[in-house]
C-alpha positions in Angstrom: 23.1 -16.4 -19.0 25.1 -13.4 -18.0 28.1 -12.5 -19.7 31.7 -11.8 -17.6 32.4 -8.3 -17.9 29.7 -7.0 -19.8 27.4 -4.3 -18.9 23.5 -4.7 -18.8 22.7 -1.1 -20.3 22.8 -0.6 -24.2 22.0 3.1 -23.7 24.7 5.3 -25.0 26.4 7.6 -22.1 29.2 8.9 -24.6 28.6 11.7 -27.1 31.3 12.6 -30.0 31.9 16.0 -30.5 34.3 16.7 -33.8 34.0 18.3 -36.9 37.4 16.5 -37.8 36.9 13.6 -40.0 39.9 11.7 -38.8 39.6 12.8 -35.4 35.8 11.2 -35.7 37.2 7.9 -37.3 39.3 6.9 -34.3 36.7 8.6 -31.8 34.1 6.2 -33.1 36.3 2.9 -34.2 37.7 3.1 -30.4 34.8 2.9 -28.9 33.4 0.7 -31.1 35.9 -1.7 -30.2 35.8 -1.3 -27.0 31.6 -2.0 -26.9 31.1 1.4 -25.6 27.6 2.8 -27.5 28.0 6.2 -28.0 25.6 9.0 -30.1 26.8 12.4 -32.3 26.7 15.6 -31.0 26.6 18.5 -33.6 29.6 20.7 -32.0 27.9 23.7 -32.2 25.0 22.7 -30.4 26.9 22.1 -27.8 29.2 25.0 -27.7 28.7 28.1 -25.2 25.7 30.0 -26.2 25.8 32.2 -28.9 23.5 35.7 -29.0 19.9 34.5 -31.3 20.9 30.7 -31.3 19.5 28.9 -28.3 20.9 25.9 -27.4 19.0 24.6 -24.0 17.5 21.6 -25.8 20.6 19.5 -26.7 22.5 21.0 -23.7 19.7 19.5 -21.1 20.1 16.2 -23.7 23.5 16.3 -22.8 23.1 17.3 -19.0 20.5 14.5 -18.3 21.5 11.6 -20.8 25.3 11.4 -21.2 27.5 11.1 -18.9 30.9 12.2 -20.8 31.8 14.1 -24.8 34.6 13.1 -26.1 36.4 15.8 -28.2 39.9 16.5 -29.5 42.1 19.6 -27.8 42.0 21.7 -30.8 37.9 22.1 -29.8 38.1 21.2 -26.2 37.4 24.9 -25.8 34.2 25.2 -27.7 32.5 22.6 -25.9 31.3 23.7 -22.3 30.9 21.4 -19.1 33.2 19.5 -17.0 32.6 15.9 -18.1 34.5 16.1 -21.2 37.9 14.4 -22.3 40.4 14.5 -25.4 40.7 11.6 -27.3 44.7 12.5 -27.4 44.6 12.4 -23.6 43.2 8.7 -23.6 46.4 7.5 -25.1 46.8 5.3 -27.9 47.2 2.0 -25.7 43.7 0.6 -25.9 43.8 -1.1 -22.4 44.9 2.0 -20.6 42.9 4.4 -22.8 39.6 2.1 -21.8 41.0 2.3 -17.8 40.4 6.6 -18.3 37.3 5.7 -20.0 35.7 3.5 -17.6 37.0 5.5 -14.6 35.5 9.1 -15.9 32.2 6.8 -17.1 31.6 5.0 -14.2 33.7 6.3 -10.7 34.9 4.0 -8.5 34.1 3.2 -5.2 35.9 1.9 -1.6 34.9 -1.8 -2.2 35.8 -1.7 -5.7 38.4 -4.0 -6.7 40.8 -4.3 -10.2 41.3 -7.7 -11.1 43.2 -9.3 -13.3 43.3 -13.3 -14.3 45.9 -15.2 -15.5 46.3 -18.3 -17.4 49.9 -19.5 -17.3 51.0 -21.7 -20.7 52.8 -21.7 -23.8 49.9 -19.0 -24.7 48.7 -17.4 -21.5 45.5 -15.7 -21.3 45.3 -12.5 -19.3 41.9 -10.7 -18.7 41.8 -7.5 -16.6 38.3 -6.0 -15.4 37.5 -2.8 -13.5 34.2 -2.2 -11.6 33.6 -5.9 -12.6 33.4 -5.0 -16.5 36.0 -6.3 -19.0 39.3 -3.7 -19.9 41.2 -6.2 -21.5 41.5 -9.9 -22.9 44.5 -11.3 -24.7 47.0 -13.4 -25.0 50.7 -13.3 -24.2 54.1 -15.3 -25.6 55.6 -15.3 -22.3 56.2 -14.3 -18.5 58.4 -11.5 -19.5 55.5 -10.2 -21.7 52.6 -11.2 -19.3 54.4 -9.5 -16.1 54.9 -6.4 -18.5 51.3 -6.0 -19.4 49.9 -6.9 -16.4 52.2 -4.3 -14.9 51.4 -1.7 -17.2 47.3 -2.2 -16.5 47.8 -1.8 -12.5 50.0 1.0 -13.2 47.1 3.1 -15.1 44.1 1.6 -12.6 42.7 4.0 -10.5 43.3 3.6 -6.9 41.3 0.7 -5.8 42.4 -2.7 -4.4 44.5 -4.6 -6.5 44.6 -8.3 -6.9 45.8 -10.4 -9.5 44.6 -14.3 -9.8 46.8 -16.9 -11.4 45.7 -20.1 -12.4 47.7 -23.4 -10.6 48.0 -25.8 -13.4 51.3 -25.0 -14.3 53.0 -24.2 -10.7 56.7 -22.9 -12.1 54.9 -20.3 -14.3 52.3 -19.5 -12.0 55.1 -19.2 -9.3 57.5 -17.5 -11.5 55.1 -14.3 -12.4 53.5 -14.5 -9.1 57.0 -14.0 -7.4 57.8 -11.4 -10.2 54.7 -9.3 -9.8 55.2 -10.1 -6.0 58.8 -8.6 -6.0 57.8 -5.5 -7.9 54.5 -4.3 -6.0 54.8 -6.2 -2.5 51.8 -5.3 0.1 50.1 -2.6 -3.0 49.2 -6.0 -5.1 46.8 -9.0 -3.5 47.9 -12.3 -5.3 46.1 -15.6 -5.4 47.2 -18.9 -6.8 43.1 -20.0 -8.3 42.7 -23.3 -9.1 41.8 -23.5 -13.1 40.4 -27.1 -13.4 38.0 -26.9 -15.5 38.2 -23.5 -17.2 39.7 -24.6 -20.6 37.1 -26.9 -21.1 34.7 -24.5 -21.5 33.3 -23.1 -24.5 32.6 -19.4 -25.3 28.6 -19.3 -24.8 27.7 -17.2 -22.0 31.4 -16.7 -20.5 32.7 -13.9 -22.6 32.6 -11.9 -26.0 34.7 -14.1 -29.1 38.5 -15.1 -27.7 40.6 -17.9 -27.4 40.0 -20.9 -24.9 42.9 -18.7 -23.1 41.2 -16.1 -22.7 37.9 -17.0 -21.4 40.0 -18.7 -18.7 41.3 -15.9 -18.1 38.5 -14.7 -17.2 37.2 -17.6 -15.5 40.1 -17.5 -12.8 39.8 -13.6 -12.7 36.1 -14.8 -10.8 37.3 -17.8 -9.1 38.3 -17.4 -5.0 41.7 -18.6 -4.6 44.4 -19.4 -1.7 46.7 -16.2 -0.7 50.4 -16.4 -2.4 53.0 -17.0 -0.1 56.3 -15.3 -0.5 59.6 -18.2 -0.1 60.6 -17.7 3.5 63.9 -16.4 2.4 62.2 -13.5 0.4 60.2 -12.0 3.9 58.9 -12.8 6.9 55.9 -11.8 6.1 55.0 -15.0 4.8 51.2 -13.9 3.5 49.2 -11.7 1.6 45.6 -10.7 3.9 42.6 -10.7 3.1 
């Protein structure tokens, strides 16, 4: 069974280019949390050619096998190519920085979509995914919090449709941060009211990496078709959100 969000390929596309120790601890411990395989590249192999020290070997590695280096900005400047990126220009928010990340790995295209579910509770269970893979899974205290994060995410997505799903089973939250995300994005957000029956029920095998039973339905309404918000009559006129 096929895992939501995952990606098939366990070949790395990501070298890590840094002679800085630190700088190569969070390199590596981002991506590692972020399940992104990556390989070292020795900087100077990759650096512009020096006079008696050929480098065409790992640079054809590098042409043909990865599709981005990650590097800090003091050595930005010894590594040559166009598909490289700072790790201080990711950010330090692990949702957003994995947004860059996924949009310089794999670029998006028209019928694209970013999607986020929503599981409406005391905890609520919010799971964002980009090209279909996972950016984010987690769970939020409140509507304040959820409409703040959820917000953030669609702020820093590239520009692809938008549509946020909400699980039904508890109407006055799920109406509350629909009409709240509503309010703030209008016509740039797509939101659907999913109904959830039977995602909590589920357990983890096959429908996510570990996370709570929030989270994984999360996810589960994230996939599920649901029925168009409508805004309260008084809000607009435009009582629907098409297709």
């Amino acid at each position: 069974m096929s895992i939501i969000g995952a990606r098939s390929t366990v070949r790395a596309e990501v070298g890590v280019a840094t002679e800085n120790g630190k700088s190569y601890y969070n390199i590596t411990s981002f991506l590692n949390r972020i399940h992104i395989p990556y390989v070292d590249i020795i900087l100077d192999e990759i650096s512009y050619p020096k006079p008696n020290r050929p480098s065409a070997s790992i640079a054809d590695y590098v042409a043909k096998e990865l599709k981005l280096i990650i590097t800090t900005r003091k050595e930005r400047l010894q590594v040559s190519g166009k598909n490289v990126v700072c790790i201080e220009d990711l950010g330090e928010d692990i949702g957003v920085a994995k947004e860059k990340l996924l949009s310089l790995l794999y670029p998006s295209k028209e019928t694209d979509w970013f999607v986020v579910g929503i599981d409406p509770g005391e905890r609520t269970g919010m799971a964002a995914f980009m090209n279909q893979l996972e950016v984010e899974s987690t769970v939020l205290g409140s509507v304040e919090d959820t409409v703040l994060r959820v917000a953030k995410l669609i702020d820093n997505a590239p520009r692809i449709r938008k549509v946020v799903k909400i699980g039904s089973g508890m109407p006055m939250l799920a109406e509350q941060i629909a009409r709240r995300l509503d309010s703030q994005y209008r016509q740039k957000l797509h939101i659907q009211l999913v109904d959830e029956r039977g995602t909590s029920t589920l357990n983890s095998r096959g429908h996510g990496r570990i996370g709570t039973r929030d989270q994984r339905a999360a996810k589960l309404i994230a996939f599920r078709e649901g029925k168009d918000y409508l805004r309260p009559s008084n809000q607009s006129s435009t009582n629907a959100f098409m297709r």
